[in-house]
TITOR-866082 format. One record per residue (C-alpha): residue in one letter; residue number from 1; x, y, z. Coordinates in pm, 1 decimal, padded with zeros to 6 digits. Example, Ala and Ser with C-alpha at 12.3 -4.5 7.8 and 13.67 -1.06 7.14 Angstrom:
2
<atom "A",1,<01230.0,-00450.0,00780.0>>
<atom "S",2,<01367.0,-00106.0,00714.0>>
This chain:
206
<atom "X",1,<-01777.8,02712.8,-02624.8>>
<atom "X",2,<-01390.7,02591.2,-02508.0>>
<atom "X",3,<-01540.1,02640.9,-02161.1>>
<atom "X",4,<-01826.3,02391.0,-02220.6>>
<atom "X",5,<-01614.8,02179.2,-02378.5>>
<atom "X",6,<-01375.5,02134.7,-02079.6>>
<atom "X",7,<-01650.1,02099.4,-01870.3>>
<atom "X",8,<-01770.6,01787.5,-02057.3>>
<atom "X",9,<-01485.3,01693.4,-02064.5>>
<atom "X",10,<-01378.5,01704.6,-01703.5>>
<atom "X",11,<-01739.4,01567.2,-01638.4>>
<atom "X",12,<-01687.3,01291.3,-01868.7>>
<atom "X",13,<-01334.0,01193.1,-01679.6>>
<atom "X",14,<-01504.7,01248.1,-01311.2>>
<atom "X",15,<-01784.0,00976.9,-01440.1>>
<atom "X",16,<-01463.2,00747.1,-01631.8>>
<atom "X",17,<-01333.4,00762.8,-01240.8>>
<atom "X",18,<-01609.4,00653.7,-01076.9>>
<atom "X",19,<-01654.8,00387.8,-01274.5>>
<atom "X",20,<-01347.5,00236.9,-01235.1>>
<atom "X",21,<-01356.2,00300.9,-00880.8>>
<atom "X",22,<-01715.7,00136.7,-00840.2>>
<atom "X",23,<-01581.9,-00163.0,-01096.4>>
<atom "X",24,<-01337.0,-00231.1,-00786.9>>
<atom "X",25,<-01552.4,-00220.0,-00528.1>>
<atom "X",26,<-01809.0,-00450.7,-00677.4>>
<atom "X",27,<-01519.3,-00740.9,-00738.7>>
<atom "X",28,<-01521.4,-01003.8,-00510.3>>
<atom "X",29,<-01107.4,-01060.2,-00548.3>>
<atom "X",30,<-01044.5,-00706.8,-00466.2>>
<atom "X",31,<-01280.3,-00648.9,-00146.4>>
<atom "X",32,<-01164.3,-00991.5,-00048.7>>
<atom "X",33,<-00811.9,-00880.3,-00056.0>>
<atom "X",34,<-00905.9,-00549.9,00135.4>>
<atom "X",35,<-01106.9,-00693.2,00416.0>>
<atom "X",36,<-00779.4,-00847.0,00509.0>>
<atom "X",37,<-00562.4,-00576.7,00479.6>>
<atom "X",38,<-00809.2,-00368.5,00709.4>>
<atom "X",39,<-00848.3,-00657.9,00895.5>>
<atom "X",40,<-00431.2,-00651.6,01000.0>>
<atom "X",41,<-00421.1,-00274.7,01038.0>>
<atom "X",42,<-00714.4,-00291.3,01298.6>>
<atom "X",43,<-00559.5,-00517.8,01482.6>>
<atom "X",44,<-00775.2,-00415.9,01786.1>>
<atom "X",45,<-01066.5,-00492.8,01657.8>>
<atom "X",46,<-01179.5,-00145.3,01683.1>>
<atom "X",47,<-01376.6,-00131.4,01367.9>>
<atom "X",48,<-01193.1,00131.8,01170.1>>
<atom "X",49,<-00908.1,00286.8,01093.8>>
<atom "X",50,<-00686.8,00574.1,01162.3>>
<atom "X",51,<-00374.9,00766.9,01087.0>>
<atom "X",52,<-00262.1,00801.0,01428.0>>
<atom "X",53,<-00289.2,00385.1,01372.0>>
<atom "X",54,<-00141.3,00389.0,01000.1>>
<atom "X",55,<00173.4,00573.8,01109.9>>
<atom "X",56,<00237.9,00373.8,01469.9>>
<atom "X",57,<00238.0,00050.2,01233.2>>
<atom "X",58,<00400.8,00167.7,00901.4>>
<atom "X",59,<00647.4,00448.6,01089.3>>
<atom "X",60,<00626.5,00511.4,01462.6>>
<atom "X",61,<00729.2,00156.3,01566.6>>
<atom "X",62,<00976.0,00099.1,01255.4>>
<atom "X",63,<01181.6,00451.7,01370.7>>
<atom "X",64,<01233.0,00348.4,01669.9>>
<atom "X",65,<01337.2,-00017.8,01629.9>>
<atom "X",66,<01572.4,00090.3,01293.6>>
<atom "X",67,<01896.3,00248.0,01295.4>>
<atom "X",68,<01874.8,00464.6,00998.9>>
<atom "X",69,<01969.8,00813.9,00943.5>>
<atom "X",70,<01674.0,01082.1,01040.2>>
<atom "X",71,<01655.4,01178.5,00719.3>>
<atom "X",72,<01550.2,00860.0,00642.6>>
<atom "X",73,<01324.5,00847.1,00934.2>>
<atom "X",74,<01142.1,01148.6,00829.3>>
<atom "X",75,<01094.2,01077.6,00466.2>>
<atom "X",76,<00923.6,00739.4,00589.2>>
<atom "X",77,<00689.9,00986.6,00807.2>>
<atom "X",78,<00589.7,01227.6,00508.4>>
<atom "X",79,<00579.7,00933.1,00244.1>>
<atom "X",80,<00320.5,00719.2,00436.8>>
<atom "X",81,<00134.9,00980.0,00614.5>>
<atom "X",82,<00102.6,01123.1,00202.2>>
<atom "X",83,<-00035.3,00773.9,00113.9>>
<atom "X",84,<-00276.1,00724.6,00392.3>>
<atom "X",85,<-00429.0,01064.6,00329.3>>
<atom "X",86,<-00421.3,00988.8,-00022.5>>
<atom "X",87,<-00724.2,00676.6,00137.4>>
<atom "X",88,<-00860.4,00931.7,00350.8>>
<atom "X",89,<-00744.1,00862.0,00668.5>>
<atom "X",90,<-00728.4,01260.0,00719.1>>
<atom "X",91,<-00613.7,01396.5,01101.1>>
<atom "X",92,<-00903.1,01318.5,01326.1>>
<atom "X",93,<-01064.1,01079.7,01110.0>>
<atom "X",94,<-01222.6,00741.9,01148.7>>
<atom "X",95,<-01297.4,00487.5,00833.5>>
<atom "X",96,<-01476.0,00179.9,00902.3>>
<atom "X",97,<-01411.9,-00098.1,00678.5>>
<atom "X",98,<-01659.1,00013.9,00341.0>>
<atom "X",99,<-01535.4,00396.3,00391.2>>
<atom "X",100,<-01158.9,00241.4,00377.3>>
<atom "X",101,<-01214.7,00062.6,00097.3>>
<atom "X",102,<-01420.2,00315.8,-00100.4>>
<atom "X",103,<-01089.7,00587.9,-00049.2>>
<atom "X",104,<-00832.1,00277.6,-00129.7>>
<atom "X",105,<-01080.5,00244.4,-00464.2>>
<atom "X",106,<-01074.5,00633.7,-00539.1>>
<atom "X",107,<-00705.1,00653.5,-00504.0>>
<atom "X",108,<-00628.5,00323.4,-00705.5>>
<atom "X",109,<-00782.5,00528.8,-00980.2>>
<atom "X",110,<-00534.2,00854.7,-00961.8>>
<atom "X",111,<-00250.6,00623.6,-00886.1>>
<atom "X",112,<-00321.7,00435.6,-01254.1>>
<atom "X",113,<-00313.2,00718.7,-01385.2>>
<atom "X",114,<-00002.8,00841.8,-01273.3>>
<atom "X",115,<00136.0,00502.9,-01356.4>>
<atom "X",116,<00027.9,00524.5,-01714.8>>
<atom "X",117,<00203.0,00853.5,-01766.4>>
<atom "X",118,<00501.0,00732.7,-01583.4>>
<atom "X",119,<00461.9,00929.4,-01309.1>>
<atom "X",120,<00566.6,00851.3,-00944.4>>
<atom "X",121,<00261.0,00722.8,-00731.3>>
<atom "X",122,<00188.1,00728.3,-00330.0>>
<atom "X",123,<00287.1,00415.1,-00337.6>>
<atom "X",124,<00602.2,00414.8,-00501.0>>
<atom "X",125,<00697.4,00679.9,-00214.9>>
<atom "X",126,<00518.5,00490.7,00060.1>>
<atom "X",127,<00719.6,00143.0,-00071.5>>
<atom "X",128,<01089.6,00300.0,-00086.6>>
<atom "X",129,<01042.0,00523.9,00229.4>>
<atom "X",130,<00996.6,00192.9,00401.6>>
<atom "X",131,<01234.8,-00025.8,00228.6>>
<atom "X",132,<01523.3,00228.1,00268.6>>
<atom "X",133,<01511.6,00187.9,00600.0>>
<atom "X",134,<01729.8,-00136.6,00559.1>>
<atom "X",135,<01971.1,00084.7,00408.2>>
<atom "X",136,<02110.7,-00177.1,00202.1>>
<atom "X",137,<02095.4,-00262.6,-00186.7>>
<atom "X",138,<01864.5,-00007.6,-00347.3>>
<atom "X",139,<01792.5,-00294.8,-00612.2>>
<atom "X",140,<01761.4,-00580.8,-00403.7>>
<atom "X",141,<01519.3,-00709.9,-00062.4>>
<atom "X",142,<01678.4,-00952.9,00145.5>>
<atom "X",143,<01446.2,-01177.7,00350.8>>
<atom "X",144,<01612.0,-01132.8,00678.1>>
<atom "X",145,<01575.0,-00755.6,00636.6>>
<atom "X",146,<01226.1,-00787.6,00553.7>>
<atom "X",147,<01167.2,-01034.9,00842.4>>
<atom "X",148,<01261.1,-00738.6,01095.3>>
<atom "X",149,<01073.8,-00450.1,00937.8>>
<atom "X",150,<00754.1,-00674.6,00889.7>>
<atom "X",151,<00802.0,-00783.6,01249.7>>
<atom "X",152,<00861.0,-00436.7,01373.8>>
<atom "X",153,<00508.6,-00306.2,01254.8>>
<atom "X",154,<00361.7,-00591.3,01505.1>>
<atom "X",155,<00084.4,-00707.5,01277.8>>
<atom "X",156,<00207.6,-00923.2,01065.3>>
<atom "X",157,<00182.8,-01284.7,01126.3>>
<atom "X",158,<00539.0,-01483.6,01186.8>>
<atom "X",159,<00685.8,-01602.2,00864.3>>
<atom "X",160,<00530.6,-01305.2,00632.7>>
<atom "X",161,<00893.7,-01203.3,00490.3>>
<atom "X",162,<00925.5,-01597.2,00404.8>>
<atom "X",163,<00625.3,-01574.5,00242.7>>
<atom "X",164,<00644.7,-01261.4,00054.2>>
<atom "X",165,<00959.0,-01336.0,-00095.2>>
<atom "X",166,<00867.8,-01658.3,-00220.3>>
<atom "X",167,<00621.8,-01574.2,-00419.4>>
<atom "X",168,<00834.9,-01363.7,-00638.3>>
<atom "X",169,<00943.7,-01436.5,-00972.2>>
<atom "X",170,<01299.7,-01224.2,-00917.7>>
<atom "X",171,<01360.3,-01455.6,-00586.7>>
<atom "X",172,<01749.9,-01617.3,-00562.9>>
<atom "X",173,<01893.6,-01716.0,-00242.6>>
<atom "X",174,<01622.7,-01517.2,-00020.3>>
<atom "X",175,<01669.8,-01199.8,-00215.6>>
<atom "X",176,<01408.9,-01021.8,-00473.4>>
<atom "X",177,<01404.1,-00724.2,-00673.9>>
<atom "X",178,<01282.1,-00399.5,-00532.1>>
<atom "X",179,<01132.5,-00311.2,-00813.9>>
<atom "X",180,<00904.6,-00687.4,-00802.6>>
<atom "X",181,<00787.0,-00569.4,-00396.6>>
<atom "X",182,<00663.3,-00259.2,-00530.9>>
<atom "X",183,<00486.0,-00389.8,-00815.9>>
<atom "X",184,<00316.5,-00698.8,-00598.4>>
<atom "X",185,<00241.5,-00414.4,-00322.7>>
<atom "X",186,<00061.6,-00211.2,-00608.8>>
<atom "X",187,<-00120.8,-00531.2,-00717.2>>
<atom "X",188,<-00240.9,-00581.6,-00331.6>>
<atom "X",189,<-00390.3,-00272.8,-00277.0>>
<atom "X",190,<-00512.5,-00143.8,-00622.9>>
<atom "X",191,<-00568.3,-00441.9,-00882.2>>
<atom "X",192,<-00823.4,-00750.4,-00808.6>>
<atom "X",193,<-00555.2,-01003.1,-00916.3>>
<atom "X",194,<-00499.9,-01229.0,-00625.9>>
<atom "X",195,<-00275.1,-01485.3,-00802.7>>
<atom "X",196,<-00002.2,-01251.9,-00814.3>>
<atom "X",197,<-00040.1,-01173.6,-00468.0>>
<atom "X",198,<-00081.8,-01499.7,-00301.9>>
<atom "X",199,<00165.4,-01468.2,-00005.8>>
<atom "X",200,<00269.7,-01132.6,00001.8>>
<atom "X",201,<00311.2,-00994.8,00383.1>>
<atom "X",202,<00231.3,-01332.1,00442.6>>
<atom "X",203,<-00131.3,-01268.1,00319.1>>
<atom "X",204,<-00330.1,-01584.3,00184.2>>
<atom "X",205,<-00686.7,-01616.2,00007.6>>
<atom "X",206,<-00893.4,-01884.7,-00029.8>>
């Protein structure tokens, strides 16, 4: 009997899951939002997406333009090659645009969760592996900081730090909170708010 009831019960989550996945990838806000960021990582216009192509943009290129230690270096490489397999972009693999957005849907779901119980997500790992590679205030993003490692990637537009940082509610004298990039970075990716997000690496939506 405790065995069947697990079962349900684990059935019951696995269907709560879904849903919430699927309630994602039927909002227009949220594929809108996605479309673009697939749109910037395939900056080729290849038609899908890699890892080999996640970690040249989000740590190959940054490494090797940023004089930070290489311990720093290498939790960058194990934080955001844990969050793209965390979408699915698994060794070897290619994800067009709907298979990209369908494993950025299924992991929004786990991530909530882990946010709920106050748990660390990929993100959070993903977010300060990259910002500590400014190595300077663990509380605070400066703009000029964020200028270079934005630039550094080589696919975001000119002007994306400016942007970014002004549409937080913590800016002061081209300086935001950590803590307010990693929210808005969360919002991008795994929410289908788009006021919040209205700027942010110098993303806009009409």
């Amino acid at each position: 009997r405790s065995f069947k009831l697990s079962y349900y019960n684990e059935y019951k989550s696995y269907l709560r899951n879904v849903g919430m996945a699927a309630d994602l990838l039927q909002n227009p806000h949220w594929n809108k939002k996605m479309d673009k960021v697939f749109q910037i990582h395939d900056s080729e216009n290849e038609g899908y997406l890699t890892l080999e192509k996640f970690l040249t943009y989000h740590c190959i290129k940054q490494t090797k333009a940023m004089k930070s230690s290489e311990k720093t270096k290498f939790n960058l490489a194990v934080a955001i090659t844990s969050f793209a397999c965390g979408i699915g972009l698994l060794p070897g693999e290619k994800l067009t645009n709907e298979e990209f957005k369908k494993g950025v849907a299924s992991l929004a779901v786990k991530e909530e969760k882990k946010k709920q119980a106050g748990e660390r997500t990929l993100m959070d790992g993903a977010m300060d592996a990259f910002l500590d590679l400014m190595e300077q205030s663990k509380e605070l993003v400066n703009e000029n900081d964020l200028d270079v490692l934005l630039k550094n990637t080589g696919i975001f537009d000119e002007g994306a730090a400016h942007k970014t940082i002004q549409g937080m509610e913590s800016k002061d004298n081209g300086r935001a909170t950590r803590a307010e990039m990693i929210e808005r970075t969360y919002q991008l990716w795994y929410t289908s708010n788009i006021d919040n997000v209205q700027g942010m690496y110098g993303i806009t939506f009409d």
